[in-house]
N, C-alpha and C positions, 0 to 999 in steps of 0.2 A: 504494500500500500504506500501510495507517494505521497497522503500528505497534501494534495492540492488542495487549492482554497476555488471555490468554486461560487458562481454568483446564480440565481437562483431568477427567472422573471415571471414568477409565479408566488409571489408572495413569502416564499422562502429565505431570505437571503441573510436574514441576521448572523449575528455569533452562534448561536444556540445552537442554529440548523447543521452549520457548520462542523461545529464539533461531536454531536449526533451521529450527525451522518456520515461526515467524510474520515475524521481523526480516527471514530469507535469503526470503521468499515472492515468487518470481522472474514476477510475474505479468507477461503473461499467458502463460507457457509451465506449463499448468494439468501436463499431463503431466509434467514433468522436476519439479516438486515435489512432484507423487506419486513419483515416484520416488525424490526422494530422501527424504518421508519413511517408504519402504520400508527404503532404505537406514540411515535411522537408525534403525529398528525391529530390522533386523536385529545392527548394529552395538552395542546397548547392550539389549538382552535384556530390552526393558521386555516383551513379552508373546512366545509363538511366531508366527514369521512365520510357520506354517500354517493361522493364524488371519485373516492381512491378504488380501487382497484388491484389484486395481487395476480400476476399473471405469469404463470407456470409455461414455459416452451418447451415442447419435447417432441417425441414420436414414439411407434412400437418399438422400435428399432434403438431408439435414445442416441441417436447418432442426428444432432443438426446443424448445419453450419450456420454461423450468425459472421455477420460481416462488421471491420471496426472497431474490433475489440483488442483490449491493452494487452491482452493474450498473447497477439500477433498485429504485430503495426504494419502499416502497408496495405495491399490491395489484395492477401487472401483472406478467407473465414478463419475464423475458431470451429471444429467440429465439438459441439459441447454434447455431453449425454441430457445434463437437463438446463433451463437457464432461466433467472428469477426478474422481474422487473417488475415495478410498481406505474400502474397506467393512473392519468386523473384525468378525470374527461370535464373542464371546469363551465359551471352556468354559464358560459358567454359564448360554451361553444368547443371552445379550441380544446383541444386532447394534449398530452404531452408524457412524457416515456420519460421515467425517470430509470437509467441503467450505471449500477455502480463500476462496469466494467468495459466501458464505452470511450473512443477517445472523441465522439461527438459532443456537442451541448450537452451541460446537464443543467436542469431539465432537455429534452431533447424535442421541438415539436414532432406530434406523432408521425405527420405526412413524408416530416424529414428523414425520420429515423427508419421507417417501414422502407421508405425509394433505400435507403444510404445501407443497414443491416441487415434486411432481409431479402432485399430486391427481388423478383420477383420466382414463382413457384415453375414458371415455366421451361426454364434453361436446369432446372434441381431433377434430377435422378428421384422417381416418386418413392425411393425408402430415405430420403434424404428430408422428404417433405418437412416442414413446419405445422404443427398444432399447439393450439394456445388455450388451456385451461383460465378460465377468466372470472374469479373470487372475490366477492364485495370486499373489501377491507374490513368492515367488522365481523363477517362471518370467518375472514383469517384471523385475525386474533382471536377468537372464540371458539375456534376449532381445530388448529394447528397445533403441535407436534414433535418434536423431534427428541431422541436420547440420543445422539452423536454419532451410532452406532455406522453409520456409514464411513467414519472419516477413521475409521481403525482397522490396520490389516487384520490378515487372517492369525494372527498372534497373538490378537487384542492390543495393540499400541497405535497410538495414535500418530497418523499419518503428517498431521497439521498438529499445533499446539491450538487446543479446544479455545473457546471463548472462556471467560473468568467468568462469568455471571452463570445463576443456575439453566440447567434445559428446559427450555419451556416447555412444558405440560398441559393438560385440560385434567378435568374430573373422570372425562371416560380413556384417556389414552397418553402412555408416554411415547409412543412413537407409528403418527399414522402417514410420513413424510411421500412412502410410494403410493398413495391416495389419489395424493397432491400432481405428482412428476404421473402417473396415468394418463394415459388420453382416452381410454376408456366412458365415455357420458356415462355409465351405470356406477360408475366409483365416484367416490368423493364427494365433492363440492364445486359450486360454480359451474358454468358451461363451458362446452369444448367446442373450439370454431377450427376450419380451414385458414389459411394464412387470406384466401379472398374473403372470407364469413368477417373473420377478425376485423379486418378493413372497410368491408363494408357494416360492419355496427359503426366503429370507436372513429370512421376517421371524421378527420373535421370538414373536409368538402362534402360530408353526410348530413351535416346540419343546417 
């Protein structure tokens, strides 16, 4: 993590946000920093959380390319297995992609980031496809997950040095994270779109 200081035009842009977001950015657990920056959405009332959004990218396959990413600079994809972004679709209209691993805008307008990181499904190899799980923001906080349990080989040692804060949990589950990374519609939560479905709900030339 680098540490960027990053300006926000979406109402975010303070110190607070800042250090939330970008200092505490617990990579690679892409998911538990969407979460928590839900949680600080909800927490300090910079816009309505019926406005956020948690959105899961993957496939059957868990093989997707995203394009742009600090992974890989330059002009090819990251092949990620799953990939976590917070969408806010705001009252006025405009949509915007918040991606912690992006070397685009952050906030990133939606229309920008969909043409620039995903470009389009037609030139992709259809096991390569893009599917987008798409989860109100307070149904993820209220229903997400995780015991860490993925970032430890087959040893039990951890791959990554874990986050310091506890695992987040719910009442019925410590770990329901392959739910989440599904593209399944019969699992989990939220609705599952095609990369054109996705675009035509969330983008802004839709409103």
């Amino acid at each position: 993590m680098d540490g960027r200081v990053v300006k926000s035009r979406t109402g975010l842009s303070d110190f607070d946000f800042i250090w939330q977001v970008v200092v505490l950015n617990l990579e690679p657990l892409g998911e538990e920093n969407i979460w928590k920056l839900c949680e600080y959405i909800k927490n300090h009332d910079q816009y309505p959380l019926e406005e956020c959004y948690a959105v899961f990218i993957s496939n059957e396959r868990k093989m997707i390319p995203i394009w742009k990413q600090q992974a890989r600079p330059g002009d090819g994809p990251v092949i990620w297995d799953y990939h976590v972004v917070l969408l806010h679709v705001s009252s006025g209209g405009q949509s915007f992609i918040y991606d912690l691993d992006t070397v685009l805008p952050f906030p990133c307008p939606f229309d920008t980031y969909v043409e620039d990181a995903f470009k389009s499904d037609e030139d992709i190899h259809p096991q390569f496809r893009r599917k987008f799980r798409v989860i109100r923001a307070d149904s993820y906080l209220k229903n997400f997950a995780s015991d860490r349990s993925h970032m430890k080989d087959s040893s039990g040692n951890w791959r990554e040095p874990p986050p310091s804060y506890p695992c987040i949990e719910t009442g019925d589950s410590k770990m329901n994270l392959n739910d989440f990374i599904s593209m399944d519609p019969e699992v989990g939560w939220g609705a599952v779109y095609s990369l054109s479905e996705f675009v035509h709900r969330f983008s802004s030339q839709n409103y």
